[in-house]
Kinemage of the C-alpha trace (Angstrom):
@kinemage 1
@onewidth
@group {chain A} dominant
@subgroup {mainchain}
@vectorlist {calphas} color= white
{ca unk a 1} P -7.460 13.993 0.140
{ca unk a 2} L -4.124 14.754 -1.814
{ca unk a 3} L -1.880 14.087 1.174
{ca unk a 4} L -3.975 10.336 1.680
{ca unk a 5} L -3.650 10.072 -1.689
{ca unk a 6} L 0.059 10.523 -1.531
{ca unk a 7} L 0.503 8.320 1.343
{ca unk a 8} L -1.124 5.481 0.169
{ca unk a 9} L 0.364 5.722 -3.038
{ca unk a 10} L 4.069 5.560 -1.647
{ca unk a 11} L 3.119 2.597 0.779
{ca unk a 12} L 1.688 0.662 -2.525
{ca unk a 13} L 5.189 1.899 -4.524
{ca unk a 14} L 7.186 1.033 -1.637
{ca unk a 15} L 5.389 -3.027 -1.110
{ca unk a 16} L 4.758 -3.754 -4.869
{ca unk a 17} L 7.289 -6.218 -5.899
{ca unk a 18} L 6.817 -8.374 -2.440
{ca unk a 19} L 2.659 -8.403 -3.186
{ca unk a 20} L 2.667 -8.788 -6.662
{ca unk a 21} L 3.044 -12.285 -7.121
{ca unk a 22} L 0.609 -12.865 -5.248
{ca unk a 23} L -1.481 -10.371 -6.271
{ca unk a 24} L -1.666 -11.710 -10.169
{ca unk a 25} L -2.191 -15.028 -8.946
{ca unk a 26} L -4.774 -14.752 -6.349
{ca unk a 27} L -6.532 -11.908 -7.962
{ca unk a 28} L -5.584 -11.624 -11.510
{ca unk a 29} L -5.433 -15.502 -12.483
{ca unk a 30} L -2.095 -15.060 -13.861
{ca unk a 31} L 0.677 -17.422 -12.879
{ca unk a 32} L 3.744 -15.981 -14.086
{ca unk a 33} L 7.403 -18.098 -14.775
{ca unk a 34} L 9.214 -15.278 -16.034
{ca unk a 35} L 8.617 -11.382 -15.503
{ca unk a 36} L 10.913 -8.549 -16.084
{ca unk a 37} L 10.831 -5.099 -14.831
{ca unk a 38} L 9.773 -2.393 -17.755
{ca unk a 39} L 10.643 1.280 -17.708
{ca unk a 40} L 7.570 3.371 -15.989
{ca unk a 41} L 8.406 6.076 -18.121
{ca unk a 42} L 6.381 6.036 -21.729
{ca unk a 43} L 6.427 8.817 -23.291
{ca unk a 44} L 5.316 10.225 -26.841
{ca unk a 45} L 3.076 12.965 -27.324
{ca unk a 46} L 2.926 12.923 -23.339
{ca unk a 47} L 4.250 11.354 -20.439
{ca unk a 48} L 2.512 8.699 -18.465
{ca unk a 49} L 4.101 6.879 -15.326
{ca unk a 50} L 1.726 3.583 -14.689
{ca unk a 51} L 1.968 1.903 -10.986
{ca unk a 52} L 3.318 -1.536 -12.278
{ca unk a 53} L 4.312 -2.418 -15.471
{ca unk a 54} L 5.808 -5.125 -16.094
{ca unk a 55} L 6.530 -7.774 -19.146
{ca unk a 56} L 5.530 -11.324 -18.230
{ca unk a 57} L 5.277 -14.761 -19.764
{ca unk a 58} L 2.676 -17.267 -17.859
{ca unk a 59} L 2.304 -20.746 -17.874
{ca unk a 60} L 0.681 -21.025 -20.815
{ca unk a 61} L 4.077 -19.310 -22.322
{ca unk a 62} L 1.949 -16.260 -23.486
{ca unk a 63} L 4.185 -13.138 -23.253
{ca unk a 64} L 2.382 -9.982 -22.816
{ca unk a 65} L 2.743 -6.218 -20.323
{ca unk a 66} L 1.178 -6.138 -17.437
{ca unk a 67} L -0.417 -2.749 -16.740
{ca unk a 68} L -1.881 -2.457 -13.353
{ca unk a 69} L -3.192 1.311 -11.664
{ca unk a 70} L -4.407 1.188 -8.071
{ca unk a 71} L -6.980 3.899 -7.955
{ca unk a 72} L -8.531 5.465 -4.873
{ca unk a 73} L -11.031 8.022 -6.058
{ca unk a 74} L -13.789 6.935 -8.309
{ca unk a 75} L -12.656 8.947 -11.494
{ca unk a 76} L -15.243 8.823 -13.813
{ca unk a 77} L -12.954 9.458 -16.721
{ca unk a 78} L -10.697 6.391 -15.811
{ca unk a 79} L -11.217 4.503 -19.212
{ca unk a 80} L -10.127 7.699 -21.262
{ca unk a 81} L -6.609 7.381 -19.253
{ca unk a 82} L -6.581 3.540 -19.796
{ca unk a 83} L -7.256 3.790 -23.540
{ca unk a 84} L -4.393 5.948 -23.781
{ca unk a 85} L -2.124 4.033 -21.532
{ca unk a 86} L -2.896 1.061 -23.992
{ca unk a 87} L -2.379 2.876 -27.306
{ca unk a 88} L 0.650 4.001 -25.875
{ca unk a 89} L 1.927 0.679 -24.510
{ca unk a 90} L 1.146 -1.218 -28.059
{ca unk a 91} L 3.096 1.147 -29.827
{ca unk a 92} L 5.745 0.725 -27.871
{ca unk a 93} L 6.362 -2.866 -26.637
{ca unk a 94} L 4.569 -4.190 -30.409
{ca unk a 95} L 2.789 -7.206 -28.089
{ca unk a 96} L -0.242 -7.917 -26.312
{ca unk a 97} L -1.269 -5.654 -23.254
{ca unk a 98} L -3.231 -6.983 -20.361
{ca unk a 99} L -4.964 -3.794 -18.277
{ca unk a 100} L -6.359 -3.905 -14.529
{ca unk a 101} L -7.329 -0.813 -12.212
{ca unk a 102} L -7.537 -2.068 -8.834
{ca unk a 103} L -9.987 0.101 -6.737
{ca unk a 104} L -9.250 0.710 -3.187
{ca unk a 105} L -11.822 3.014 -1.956
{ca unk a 106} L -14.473 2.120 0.664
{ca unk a 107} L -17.522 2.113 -2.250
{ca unk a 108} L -18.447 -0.075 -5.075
{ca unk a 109} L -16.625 2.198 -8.040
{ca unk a 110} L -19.214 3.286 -10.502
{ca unk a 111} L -16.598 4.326 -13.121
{ca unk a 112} L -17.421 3.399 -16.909
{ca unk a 113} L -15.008 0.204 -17.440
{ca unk a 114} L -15.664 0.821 -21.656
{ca unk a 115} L -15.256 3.002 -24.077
{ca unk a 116} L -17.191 2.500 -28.005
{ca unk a 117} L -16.933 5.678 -30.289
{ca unk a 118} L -17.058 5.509 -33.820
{ca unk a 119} L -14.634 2.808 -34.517
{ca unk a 120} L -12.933 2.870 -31.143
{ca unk a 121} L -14.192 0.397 -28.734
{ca unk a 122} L -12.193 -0.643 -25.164
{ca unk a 123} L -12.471 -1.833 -22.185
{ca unk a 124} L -10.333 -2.659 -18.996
{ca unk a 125} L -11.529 -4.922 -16.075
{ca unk a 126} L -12.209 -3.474 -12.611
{ca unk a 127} L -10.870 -4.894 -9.449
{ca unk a 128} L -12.568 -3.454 -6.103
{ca unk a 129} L -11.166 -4.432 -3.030
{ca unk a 130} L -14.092 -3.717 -0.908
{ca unk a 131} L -15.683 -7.299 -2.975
{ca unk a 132} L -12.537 -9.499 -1.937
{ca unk a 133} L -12.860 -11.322 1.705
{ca unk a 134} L -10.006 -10.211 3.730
{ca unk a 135} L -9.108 -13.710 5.180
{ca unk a 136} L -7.470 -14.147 1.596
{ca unk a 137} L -4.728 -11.404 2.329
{ca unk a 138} L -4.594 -12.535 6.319
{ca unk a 139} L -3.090 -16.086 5.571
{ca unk a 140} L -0.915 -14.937 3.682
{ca unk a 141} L 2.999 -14.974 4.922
{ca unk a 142} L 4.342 -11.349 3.409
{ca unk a 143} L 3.269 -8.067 6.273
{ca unk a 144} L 2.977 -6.533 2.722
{ca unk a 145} L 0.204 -8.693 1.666
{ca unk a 146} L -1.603 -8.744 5.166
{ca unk a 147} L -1.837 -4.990 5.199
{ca unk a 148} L -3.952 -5.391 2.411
{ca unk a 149} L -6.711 -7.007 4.303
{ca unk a 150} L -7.534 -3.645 6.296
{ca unk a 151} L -9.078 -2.644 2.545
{ca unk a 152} L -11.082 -6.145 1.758
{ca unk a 153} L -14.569 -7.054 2.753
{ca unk a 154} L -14.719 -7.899 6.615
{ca unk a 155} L -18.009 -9.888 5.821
{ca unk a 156} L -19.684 -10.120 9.104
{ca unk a 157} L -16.317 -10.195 11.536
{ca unk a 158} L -16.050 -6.646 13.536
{ca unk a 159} L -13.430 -4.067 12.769
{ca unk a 160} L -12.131 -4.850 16.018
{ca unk a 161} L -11.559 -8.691 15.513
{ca unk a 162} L -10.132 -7.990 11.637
{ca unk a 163} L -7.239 -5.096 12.975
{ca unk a 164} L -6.740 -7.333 15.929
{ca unk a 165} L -6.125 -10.153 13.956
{ca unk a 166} L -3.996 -8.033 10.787
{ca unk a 167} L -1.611 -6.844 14.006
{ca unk a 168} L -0.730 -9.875 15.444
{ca unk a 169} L -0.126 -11.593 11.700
{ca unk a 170} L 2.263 -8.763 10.614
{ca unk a 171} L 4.134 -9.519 14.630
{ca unk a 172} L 4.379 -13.125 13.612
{ca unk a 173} L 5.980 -12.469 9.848
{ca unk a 174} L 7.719 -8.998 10.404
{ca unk a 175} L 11.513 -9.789 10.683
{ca unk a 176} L 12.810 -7.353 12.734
{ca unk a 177} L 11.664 -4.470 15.122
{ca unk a 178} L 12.293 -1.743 12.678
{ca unk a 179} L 10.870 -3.615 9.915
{ca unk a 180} L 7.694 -4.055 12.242
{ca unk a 181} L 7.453 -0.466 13.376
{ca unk a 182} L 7.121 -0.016 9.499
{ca unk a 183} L 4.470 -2.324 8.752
{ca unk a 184} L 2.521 -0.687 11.785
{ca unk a 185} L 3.027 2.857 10.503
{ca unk a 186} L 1.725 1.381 7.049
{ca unk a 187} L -1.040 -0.071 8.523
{ca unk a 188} L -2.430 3.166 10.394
{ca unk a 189} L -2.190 5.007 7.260
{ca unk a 190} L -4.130 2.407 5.008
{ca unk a 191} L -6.716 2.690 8.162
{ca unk a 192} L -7.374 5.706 7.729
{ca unk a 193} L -8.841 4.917 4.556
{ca unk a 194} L -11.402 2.790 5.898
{ca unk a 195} L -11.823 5.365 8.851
{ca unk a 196} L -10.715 3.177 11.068
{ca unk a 197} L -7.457 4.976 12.797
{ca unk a 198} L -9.583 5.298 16.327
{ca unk a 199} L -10.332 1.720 16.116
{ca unk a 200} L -6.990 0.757 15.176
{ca unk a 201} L -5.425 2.485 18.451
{ca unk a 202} L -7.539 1.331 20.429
{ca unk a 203} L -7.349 -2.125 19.311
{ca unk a 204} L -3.319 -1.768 19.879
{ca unk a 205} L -3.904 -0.617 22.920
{ca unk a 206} L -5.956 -3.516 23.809
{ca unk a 207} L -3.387 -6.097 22.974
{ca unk a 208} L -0.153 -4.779 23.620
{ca unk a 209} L 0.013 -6.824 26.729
{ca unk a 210} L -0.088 -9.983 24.989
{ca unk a 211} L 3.150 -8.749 22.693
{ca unk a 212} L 6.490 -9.938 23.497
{ca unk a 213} L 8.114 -6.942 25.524
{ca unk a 214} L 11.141 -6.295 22.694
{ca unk a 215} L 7.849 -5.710 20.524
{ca unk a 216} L 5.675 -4.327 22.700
{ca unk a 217} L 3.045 -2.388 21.098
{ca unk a 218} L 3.870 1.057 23.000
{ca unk a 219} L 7.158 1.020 22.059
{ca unk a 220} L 5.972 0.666 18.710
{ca unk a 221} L 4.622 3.288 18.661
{ca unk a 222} L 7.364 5.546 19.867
{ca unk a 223} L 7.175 5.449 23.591
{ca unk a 224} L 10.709 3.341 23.758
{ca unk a 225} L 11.445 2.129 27.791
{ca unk a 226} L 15.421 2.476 28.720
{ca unk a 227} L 17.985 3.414 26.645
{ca unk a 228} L 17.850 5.666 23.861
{ca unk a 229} L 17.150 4.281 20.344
{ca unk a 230} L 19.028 4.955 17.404
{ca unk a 231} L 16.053 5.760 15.569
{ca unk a 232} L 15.700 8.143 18.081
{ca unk a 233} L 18.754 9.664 17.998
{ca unk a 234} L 18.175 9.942 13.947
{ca unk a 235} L 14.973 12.000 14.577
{ca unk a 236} L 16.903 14.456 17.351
{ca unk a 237} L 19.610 15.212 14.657
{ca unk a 238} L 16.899 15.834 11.863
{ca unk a 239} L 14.828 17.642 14.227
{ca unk a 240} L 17.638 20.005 15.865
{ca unk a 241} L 19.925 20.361 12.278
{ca unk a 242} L 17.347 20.692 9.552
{ca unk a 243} L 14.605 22.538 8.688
{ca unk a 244} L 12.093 19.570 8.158
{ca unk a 245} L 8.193 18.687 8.947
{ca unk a 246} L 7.419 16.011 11.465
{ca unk a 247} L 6.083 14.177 8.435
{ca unk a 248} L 9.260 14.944 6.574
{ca unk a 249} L 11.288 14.010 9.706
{ca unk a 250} L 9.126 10.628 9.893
{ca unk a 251} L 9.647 9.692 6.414
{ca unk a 252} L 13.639 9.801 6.143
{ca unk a 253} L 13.949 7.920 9.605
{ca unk a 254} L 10.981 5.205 9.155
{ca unk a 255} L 9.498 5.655 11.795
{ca unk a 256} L 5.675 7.224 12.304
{ca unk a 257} L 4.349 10.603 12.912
{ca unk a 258} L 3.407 10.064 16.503
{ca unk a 259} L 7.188 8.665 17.363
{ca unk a 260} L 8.480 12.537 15.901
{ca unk a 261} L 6.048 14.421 17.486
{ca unk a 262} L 6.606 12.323 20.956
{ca unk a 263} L 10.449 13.264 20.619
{ca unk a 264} L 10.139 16.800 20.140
{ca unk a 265} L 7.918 17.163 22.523
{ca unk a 266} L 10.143 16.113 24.928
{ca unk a 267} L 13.135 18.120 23.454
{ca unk a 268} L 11.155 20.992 23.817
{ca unk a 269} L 10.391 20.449 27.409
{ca unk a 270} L 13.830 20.055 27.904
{ca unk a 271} L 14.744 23.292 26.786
């Protein structure tokens, strides 16, 4: 679960600041005309990095930080780390603090949303995916913000038709093959947590014949036709000169698991 975890949390980190817009005003209701980046870093008794922060003025001209934590496991002591976050964020930025916790697991989250002790009472709002319909994220124009529809509510579409449908939206706004290859690698990870990676393959298999052949769905996926790549001549020299994991290897170049191991495979045959 750590190493999903980690994944999913670097593919969020890494797409942030394309989805967000979006993301406050579809989701949130906040329209935004001016937002500036905040440090991550707050740190007084402790250190606490949230997963956006960010200082905004809508179009109401309220100024106030935006706190936002994408959470994947149901932690029942989520509203402890909030209240702190908030204490913490008051104190330092002396202005109003809007919270969300965006939930991104497969369940409804049963996570207590308040706290009331004594003379301490808080709250946060909770934002579960699994309740959003994923057609909002599929019209969309961003890959960044159509990947998110693999984690919404399919209503009463199939797995199949959804991923079939969230591929050939990220072909049509992807600019580039490389940038594409990412989006794809992004995609099978935030499958997995919906259990869907068998689906997902299959479903690529299934359509790769009606891709264009510079982005056909196999090479994609690492199994490049004709000359060599220079992705793939990236992975040799990290494979051959350094003393790295596939996953490692995979992460420096861009490219996906399957393209590494497919590559050293084949150097090892050649040896």
């Amino acid at each position: 679960m750590a190493k999903q975890v980690n994944q999913y949390d670097k593919i969020f980190r890494e797409n942030i600041e394309a989805v967000l817009p979006s993301l406050m005003d579809t989701i949130l209701g906040i329209t935004a005309v001016e937002l500036e980046e905040l440090p991550d870093d707050i740190q007084h008794t402790k250190e606490r990095k949230p997963d956006v922060l960010k200082k905004i003025t809508d179009v109401h001209g309220t100024t106030f930080v935006l706190h936002i934590e994408f959470q994947l496991v149901d932690e029942p002591e989520m509203v402890y780390r909030m209240a702190e976050y908030f204490i913490m964020l008051v104190r330092k930025y002396k202005t109003a603090v809007r919270q969300f916790v965006i939930f991104l697991g497969a369940n409804q989250p049963q996570m207590p949303t308040q706290l009331d002790v004594d003379v301490l009472r808080f709250r946060f709002p909770l934002i579960s995916f699994i309740q959003i319909d994923y057609r909002l994220f599929l019209k969309a124009n961003k890959p960044e913000e159509i990947l998110l529809a693999v984690l919404a509510n399919f209503n009463t579409s199939s797995p199949e038709a959804v991923l079939k449908s969230i591929i050939e939206r990220i072909e049509e706004t992807a600019k580039g093959d490389f940038s594409l290859r990412r989006y794809f690698s992004q995609l099978r990870v935030l499958a997995q947590l919906r259990n869907l990676e068998l689906v997902l393959k299959t479903t690529m298999d299934s359509i790769a014949k009606f891709i264009s052949e510079e982005r056909d769905v196999l090479y994609l996926r690492g199994f490049d036709k004709g000359e060599e790549k220079a992705e793939e001549r990236v992975v040799k020299n990290l494979l051959t000169k350094l003393s790295l994991s596939l996953e490692e290897v995979a992460d420096i170049a861009g490219v996906s698991v399957e393209f590494v191991n497919d590559i050293q495979q084949r150097l090892t045959n050649a040896k």
